[in-house]
C-alpha positions, 0 to 999 in steps of 0.5 A: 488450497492455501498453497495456490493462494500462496503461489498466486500471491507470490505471482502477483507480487511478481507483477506489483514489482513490474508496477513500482519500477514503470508507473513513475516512468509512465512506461506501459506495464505489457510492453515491452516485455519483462526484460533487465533493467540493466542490460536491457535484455528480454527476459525469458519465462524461466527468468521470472519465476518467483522467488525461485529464479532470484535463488537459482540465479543468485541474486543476479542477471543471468545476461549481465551478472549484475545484482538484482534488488532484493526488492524483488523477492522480499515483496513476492513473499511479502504479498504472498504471506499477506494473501494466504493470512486473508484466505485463513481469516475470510475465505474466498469470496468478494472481501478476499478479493477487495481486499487483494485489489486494497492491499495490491495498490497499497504495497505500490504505493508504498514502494513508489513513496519510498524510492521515488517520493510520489504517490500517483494519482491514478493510484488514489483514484483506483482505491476509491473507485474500486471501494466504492464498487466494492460498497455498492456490490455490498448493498446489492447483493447482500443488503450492508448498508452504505453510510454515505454520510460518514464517509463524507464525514471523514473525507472532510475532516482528514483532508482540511486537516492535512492541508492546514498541515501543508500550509503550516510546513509550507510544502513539508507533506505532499499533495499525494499525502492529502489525497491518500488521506482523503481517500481513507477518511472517505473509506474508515468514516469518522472517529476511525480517521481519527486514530489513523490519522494518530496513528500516521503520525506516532507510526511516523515519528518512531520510524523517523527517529530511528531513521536519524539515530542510525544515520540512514537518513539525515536531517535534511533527508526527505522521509515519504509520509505516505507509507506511515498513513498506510500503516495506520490505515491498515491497524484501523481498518481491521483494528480500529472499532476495538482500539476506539472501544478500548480507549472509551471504555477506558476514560469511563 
């Protein structure tokens, strides 16, 4: 079983790449069919196979030969691995495939912040959405209670946090950041938002400190912030009660 819930992963990280290269250009993600990006020629099944046709065809166009990113392959594996560690921690069922749909648009996201400094609101929106029908699948069906109130809580606390942030830096975080952040303070609650919040930043500072004294990025360079709030967010939601108990406990 955990070989086709790996297979499945690296086919849909197949798809994720066709999102991140057509989401910011507004373009459909059915049509036109899977073609090269450089040549423009149509692409045929044998093409496309994960992972497996970027070795074969060695890392290039099989029309054009011209090199293919090593995007690609690394977030097909990527999104693979993560899917197959989610089957050996929670099986399949309804948080397997919540947590498929979380990760999937986090890893677009993620992608899109990087190479193109945008996060898409229909993006966002999708999260909260999907969440929000995941909680409700949650009360219904087995009885989890939904702390709305909470939720509320850390919305309100993470998005006038960042927008202080943004009028401060006047524009040096984007509004996408805000939103994105909303949308996990509405998820974690309070105090989780919080050490995500903490964590974004520690997360942010170390990578963009490494960033400068390697010189791939200069000091005028414009680094995405949206993937460090990911990264937070993804320590604290699976990490988070146990970090916040440890610190507590620590302090008394």
């Amino acid at each position: 079983m955990a070989i086709i819930i790996f297979l499945l992963g690296i086919t849909i990280g197949s798809f994720l790449n066709v999102c991140i290269y057509r989401i910011p250009k507004g373009e459909s993600l059915v049509f036109p069919s899977s073609h090269c990006i450089k040549c423009n020629t149509p692409l045929k099944w044998y093409n496309l196979i994960p992972i497996i046709s970027f070795i074969l065809q060695k890392g290039r166009c099989r029309y054009c030969r011209e090199a293919i990113s090593l995007q690609y392959p690394v977030l097909e594996l990527l999104t693979g691995i993560i899917l197959t560690i989610l089957y050996f921690n929670i099986g399949i069922n309804i948080d397997f495939i919540y947590y498929l749909f979380l990760f999937s648009l986090l890893i677009i996201i993620t992608f899109i912040d990087i190479k193109h400094q945008i996060i898409p609101d229909g993006l966002i929106l999708s999260i909260l959405i999907g969440t929000i029908l995941y909680k409700s699948i949650q009360y219904l069906l087995f009885d989890v209670p939904i702390n709305l109130l909470n939720g509320l809580i850390g919305f309100i606390i993470s998005s006038l946090f960042f927008l202080i942030i943004i009028i401060v830096s006047k524009g040096g975080m984007g509004g996408g950041d805000l939103k994105l952040i909303g949308v996990f303070g509405f998820i974690l609650g309070f105090p989780e938002i919080i050490l995500n919040i903490f964590l974004s930043f520690i997360i942010g500072g170390m990578v963009s400190i490494l960033l400068l004294a390697f010189k791939i990025k200069g000091r005028k360079d414009p680094i995405p912030f949206g993937p460090f709030i990911i990264l937070g967010f993804i320590v604290t939601l699976f990490w988070g009660t146990c970090i916040i108990s440890w610190y507590i406990n620590s302090l008394f």
